[in-house]
N, C-alpha and C positions, 0 to 999 in steps of 0.2 A: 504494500500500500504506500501509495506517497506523502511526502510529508505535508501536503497542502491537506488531502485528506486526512489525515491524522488529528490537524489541525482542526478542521471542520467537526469533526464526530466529537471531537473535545469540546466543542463549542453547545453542541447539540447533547452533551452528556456531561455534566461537571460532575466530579465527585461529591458525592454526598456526606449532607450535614451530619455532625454527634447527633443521638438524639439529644431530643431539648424535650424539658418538663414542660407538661402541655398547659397554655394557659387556660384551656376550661377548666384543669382540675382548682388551680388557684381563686375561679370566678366562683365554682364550687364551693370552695369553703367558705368565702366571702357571702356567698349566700345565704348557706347555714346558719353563719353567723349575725349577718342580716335576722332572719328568722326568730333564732335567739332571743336579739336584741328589742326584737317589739315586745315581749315579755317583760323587758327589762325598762326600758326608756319610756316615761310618761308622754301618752299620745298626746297628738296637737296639731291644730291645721291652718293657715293664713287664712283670711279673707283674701277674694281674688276679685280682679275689674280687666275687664276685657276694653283692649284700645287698638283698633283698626285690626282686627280679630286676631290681636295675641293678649294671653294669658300672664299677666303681672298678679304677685303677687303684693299683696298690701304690707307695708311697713309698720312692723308697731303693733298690728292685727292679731296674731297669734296667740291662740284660747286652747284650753286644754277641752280635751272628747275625750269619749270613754274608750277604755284599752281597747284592742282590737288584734290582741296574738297571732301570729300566724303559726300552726298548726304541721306535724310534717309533710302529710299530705299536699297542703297547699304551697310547699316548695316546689313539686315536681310538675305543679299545677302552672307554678308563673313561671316555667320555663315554656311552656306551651304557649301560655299568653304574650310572655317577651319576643319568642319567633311571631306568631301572628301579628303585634303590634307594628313589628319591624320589618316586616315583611315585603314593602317596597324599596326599602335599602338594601334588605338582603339580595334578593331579585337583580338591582342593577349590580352588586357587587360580581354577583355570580355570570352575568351578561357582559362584563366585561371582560372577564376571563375568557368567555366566549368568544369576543373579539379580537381578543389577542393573541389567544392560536389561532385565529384565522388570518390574522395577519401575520403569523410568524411561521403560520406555512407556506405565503406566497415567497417565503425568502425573500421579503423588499427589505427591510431594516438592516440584516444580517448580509446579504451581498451590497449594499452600499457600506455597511463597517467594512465590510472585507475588501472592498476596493479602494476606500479608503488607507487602509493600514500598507494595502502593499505601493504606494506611492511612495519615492523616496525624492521625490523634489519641493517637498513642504517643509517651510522651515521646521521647526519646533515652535517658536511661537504661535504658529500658526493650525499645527495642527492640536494643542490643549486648545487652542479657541475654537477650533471646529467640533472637538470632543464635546467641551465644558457646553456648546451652545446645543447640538443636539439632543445630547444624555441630562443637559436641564429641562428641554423641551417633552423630552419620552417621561423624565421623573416627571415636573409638575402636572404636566395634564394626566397620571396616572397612567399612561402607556405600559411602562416597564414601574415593577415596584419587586415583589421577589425573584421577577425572571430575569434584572438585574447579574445576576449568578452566572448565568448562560452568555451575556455578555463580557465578561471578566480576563476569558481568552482570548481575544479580539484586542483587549490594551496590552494583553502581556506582550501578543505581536508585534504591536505595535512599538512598544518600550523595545523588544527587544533589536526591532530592526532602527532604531534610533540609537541602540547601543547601553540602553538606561537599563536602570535596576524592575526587578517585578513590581516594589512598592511604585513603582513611579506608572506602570500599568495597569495595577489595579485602582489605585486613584486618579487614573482617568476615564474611567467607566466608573466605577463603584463613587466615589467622591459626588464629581460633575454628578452626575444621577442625585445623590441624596441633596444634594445643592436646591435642586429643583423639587423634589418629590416634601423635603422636611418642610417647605411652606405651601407647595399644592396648592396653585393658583385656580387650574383647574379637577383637581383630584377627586371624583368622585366618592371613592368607600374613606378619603379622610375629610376634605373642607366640607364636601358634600354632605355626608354624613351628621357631621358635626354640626351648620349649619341646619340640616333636617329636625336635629333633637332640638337645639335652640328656636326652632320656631323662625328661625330668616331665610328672607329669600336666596335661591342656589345661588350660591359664587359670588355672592353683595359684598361689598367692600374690596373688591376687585382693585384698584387703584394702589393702596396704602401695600395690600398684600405684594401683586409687583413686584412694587420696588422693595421688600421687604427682600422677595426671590431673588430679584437682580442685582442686590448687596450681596446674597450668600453667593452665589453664581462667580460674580466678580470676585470675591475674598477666594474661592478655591481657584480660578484659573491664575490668579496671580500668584498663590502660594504655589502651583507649580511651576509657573516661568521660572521664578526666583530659585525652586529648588534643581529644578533643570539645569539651569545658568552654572549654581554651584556646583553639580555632577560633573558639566563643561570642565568646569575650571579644575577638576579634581581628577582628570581626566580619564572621565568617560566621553569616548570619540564615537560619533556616529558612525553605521556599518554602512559601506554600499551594497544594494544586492543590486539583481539583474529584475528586472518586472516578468511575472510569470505567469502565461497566459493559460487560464482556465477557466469555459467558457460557462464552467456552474457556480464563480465565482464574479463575474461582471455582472454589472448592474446592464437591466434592458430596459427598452420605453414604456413596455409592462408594469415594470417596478415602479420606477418613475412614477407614473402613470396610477399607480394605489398608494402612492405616500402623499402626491399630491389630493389626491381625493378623499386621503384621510386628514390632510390639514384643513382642505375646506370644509371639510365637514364640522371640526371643530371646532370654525369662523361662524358656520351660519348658525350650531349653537348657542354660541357666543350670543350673537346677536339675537339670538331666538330669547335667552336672558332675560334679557334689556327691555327690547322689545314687549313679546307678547308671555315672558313669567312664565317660561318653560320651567320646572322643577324636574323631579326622579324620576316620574313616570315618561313623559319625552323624552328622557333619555337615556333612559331603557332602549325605548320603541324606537331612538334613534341607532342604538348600537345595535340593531337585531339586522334594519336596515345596512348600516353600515359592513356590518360581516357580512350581505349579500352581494353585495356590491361587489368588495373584495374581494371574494372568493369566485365571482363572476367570473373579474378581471384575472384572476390568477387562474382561468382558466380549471376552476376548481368544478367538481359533478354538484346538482343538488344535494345528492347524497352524502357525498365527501363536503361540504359544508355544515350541513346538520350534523354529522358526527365529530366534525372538528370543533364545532361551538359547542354541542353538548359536553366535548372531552376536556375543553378549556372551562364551560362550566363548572365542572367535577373538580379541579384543581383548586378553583375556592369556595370551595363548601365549607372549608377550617373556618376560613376567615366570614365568610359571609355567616353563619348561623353563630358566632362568637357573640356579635353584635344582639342576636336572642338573646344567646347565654348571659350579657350584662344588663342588657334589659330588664331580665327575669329579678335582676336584683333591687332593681328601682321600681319594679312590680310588687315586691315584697315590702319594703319603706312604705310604699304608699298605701297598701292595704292594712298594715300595720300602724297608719299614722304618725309613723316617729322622722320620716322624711325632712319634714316641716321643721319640728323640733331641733332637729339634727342641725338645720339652714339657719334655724334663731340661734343657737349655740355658737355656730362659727362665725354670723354675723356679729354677734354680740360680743363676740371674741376681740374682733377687728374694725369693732365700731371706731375706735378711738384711732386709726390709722389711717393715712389720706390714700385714696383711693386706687393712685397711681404703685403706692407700696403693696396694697392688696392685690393688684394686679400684678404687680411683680412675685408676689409669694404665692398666688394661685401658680403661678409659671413654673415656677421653683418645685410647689407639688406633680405639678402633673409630671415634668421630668423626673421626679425618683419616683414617681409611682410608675414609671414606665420601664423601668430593668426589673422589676416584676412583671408586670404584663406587656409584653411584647410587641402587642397584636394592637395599634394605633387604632383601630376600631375598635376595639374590645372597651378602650382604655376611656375611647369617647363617650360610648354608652353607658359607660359605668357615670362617667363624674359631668359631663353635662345637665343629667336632671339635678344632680347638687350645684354645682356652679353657675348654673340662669340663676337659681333664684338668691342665691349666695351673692352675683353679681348685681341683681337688680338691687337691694337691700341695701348696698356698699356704696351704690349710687354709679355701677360701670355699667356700659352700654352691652347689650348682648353681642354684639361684634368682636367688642374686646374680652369677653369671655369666650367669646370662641377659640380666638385667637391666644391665649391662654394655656389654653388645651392642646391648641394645636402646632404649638411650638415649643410647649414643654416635650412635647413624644418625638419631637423635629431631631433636636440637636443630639437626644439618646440614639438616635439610631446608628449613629457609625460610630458608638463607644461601649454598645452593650455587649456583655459578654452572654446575653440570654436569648440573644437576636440569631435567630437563626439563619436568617439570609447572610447577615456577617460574618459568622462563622462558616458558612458554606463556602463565600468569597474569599476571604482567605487561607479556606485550604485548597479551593481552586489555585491559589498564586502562590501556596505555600511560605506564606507568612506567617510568623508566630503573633498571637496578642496583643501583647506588654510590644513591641516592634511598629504594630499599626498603631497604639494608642498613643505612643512617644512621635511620629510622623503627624498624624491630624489634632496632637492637643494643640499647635496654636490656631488650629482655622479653628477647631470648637469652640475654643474662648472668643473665639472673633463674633463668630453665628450669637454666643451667648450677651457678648455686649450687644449686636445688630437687634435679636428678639427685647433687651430690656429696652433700647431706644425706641423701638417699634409701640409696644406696649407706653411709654409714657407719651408717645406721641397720642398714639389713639384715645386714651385716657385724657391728653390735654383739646382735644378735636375733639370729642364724644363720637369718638367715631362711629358711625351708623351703617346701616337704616335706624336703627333704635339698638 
């Protein structure tokens, strides 16, 4: 076999992850203990006033009701209720998966990396800016998120025929990607998600987020020019190779031809937004669309598209039914009535703190509560029904509780040692831990000042819709 094909199957086959302890058993106990705790915790519940049809609670309101246990049985009960609840997030999470193998089997993504990498007349400069802008683009709009992994081989190529080290390959795939993906401009199963629980409209505050992306984006391609430069200078010398023609490795008009139809597709929901207040459901119905299209063009059977979007479905059923599973626990709080009480505790906690610190320490939470659970959806589900009304109370805008959330789970992602996508990554590029964490702690610190400036802006903006 040749070593282009060797290549390629590597690419299509990365070594697999340790196992990892599964975060349902954690939501599990978490639940339990939930359960438990309405036994324990005197019920109570806000007075609520509905304003251009979302659901505030009242400040101040909070009256004690009579207990209201939850029972064992009715543990097993709000896991049923939590999937049902959730069940149009879960849906589009699962639909995109669908999409994704169907784009990953017309080979467009993977034969333009690959045409890419074997070019040796790009500077260096030039080729992290083509990386960092791509693998920002595939991360933020949710394209690529754990099949990131499978892309991993492609930078080590790349590094290697530039003469660089594997770390300087896997962070240019694996990095550029979380760049993009940790604030998910357009991410469906994270902003989306997130958003959904909160009660705002899909993808609102678009603007602030951005440039929020395009801070992290710019801080990783610069951290590697610079670490390039110094590789240069230490001399590591670029290889020349000869360009090698194979023709299941060039990009066609084909390809072309479904990357572009998958960015426009992107645009007019974008605009569909704005415009006419597309949510989950459109876009769903647009990704179902979407993988036919593709799969058209890629010359795919009816058949062979139905089974490649069911197959891709099936890959996130983890992830998609997780969002149940924490459901099921704010399903519990609230039949239990200790929800509320819980909300008056931590407000009252941080009555006495200005708004912009509460936001900052909401942020602080959700990143250590995320090297426990893994699973940024899992992690939304859980603590958005506590932090709307935690956030309304404190006097932050639900935007900026989102955004809270959604930037605490941001910047764990490429330092968690529970992450299994990272762990898979780098034993793809076989780099040890304590190795990758010493390489990206200072873009982390960077992302971490970028998320606190982000947050007191939004806090000094109020930033909205509401």
């Amino acid at each position: 076999m040749s070593q282009v094909n060797v290549e390629k199957n590597t690419l299509r086959q990365p070594p697999a992850a340790k196992t990892e302890q599964s975060p349902y058993l954690l939501l599990f106990i978490i639940l339990v203990l939930a359960a438990v705790a309405t036994w324990i915790i005197p019920a109570g519940k806000f007075d609520h006033e509905t304003r251009n049809g979302i659901t505030f609670a009242i400040k101040g309101s909070l009256h004690e009701v009579a207990r209201s246990g939850v029972y064992p049985g009715e543990i097993f009960m709000a896991i049923v209720q939590g999937v049902i609840k959730a069940a149009p997030i879960i849906f589009l999470i699962l639909f995109t998966g669908g999409l994704l193998a169907v784009i990953e089997s017309t080979g467009a993504i993977a034969t333009a990396l690959n045409s890419l990498s074997r070019s040796t007349k790009i500077s260096d400069t030039r080729i992290i800016i083509i990386f960092g802008v791509i693998f920002a683009i595939l991360g933020t709009t949710g394209v690529v998120q754990n099949s990131v992994v499978a892309f991993v081989p492609i930078g080590l190529l790349v590094a290697r025929s530039l003469g660089l080290s594997p770390m300087i390959g896997m962070a240019l795939v694996y990095l550029t990607c979380a760049a993009g993906f940790n604030v998910a401009v357009l991410g469906p199963a994270t902003t989306g998600l997130t958003q959904h629980l909160a009660q705002l409209p899909l993808f609102s505050g678009m603007l602030l987020r951005g440039i929020t992306c395009l801070l992290f984006v710019i801080t990783v391609m610069t951290y590697l020019i610079i670490s390039v430069k110094r590789a240069r200078n230490n001399g590591e010398v670029r290889i020349e190779q000869t360009a090698q023609n194979d023709e299941s490795l060039t990009i066609t008009g084909r390809h072309k031809l479904i990357l572009i139809t998958c960015a426009a597709t992107l645009i007019v929901f974008m605009i569909g937004t704005v415009q006419l207040h597309w949510a989950t459901n459109e876009m769903s119905a647009m990704f179902i669309i979407l993988s036919i299209m593709v799969g058209t063009m890629g010359r795919m059977s009816g058949s062979a598209i139905a089974n490649t979007f069911l197959t891709g479905c099936s890959q996130l059923v983890k992830g998609g039914f997780i969002v149940g599973m924490a459901g099921a626990i704010s399903v519990v709080l609230q039949q239990g009535n200790i929800l509320d009480p819980i909300v008056g505790f931590l407000s009252d906690l941080l009555a006495p703190v200005h708004p912009a610190i509460a936001a900052v320490g909401m942020f602080i939470s959700a990143a250590l509560m995320h090297f426990g659970i893994s699973s940024g959806s899992g992690e939304s589900a859980l603590l958005i029904p506590i932090f709307s009304p935690l956030g309304d109370n404190l006097g932050l805008t639900r935007q900026v509780t989102v955004q809270t959330v959604l930037l605490g789970e941001g910047i764990v992602n490429s330092i968690s040692p529970t992450s299994g996508v990272l762990m898979a990554a780098l034993a793809t590029a076989n780099i040890s831990f304590c190795k990758w964490i010493k390489f990206v702690a200072p873009v982390v610190a960077i992302w971490f000042a970028i998320c606190v400036v982000t947050l007191l802006i939004g806090v000094a903006i109020n930033w909205g819709p509401f």
